[in-house]
N, C-alpha and C positions, 0 to 999 in steps of 0.2 A: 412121381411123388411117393412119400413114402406115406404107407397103410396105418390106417390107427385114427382115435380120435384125435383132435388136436389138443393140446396141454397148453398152460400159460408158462410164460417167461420167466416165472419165480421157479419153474422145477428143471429149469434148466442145469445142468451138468457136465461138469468138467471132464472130458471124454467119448460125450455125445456125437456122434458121426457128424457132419456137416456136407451137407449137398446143395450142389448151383441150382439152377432153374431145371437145367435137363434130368435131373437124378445121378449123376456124374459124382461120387466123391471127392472132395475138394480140401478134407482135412477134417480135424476133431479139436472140440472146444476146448480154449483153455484155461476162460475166465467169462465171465457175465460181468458186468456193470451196468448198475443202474440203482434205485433205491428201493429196494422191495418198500419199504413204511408208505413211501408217497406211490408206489406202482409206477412208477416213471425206469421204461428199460432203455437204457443208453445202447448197447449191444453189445457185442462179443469179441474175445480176443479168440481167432484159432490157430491153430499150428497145423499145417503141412509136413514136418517132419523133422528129425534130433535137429538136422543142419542149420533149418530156416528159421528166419524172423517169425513171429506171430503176427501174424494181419488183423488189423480192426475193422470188424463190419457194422454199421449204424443198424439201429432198431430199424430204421424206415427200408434197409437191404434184407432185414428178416421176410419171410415166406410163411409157410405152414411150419409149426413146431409141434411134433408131433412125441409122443415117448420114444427117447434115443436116438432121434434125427431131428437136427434144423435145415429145411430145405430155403436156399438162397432165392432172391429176384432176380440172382446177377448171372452171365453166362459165365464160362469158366476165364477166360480170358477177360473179364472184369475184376474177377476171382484175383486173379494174380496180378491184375496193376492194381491191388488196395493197399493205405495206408499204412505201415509198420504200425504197431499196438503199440500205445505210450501208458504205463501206470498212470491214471488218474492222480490230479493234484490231491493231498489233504483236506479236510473237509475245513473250513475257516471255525475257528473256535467265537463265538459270538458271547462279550461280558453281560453280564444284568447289569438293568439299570442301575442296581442299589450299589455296584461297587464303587469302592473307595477312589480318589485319585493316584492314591500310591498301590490300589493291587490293577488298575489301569497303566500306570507306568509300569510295571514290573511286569506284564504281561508283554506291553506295545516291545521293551527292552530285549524281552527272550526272543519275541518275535525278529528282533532286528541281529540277536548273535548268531543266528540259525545258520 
């Protein structure tokens, strides 16, 4: 495991090393998701390297995150049968109540050209 206090999930970083359970390098971070405003961390997109897909690992496969390393739950060979990282959907845009019925259809309408 790596040395250092442990840090929270909001200063996580984009190039942060990424380590399995054994301390094994296993790739470097290349997105966080989750909502810093509610503190809800979804987890991580990492990369392995130029060639490969980026793998998505769940907050609940996070470990110790310490400054400049997130150490994994997972051995390494967990490591590599994980999920390809998909971009998160959009967030749903949600009207006020006070809108009108015509900026409700003009809304529902953009939503449906998309």
């Amino acid at each position: 495991m790596a040395a250092g206090d442990p840090v929270s999930w909001v200063l996580i970083e984009p190039g942060w090393r990424v380590v399995d359970a054994d301390g094994e390098d296993v790739g470097k971070v290349k997105e966080v998701t989750g909502d810093e405003n509610a503190d809800i961390f979804d987890g991580l997109a990492i990369g392995q390297g130029i060639l490969s897909k980026e793998l998505y690992v769940t907050s609940e496969q996070v470990g110790e995150i310490v400054e400049g390393t997130v150490t994994l739950k997972l051995s390494r060979a967990e490591v590599d049968a994980l999920p390809a990282f998909a971009e998160p959907a959009d967030e749903e845009q949600i009207l006020p109540e006070s809108s009108t019925w015509y900026q409700r259809l003009a809304w529902w309408l953009a939503g449906r050209n998309r």
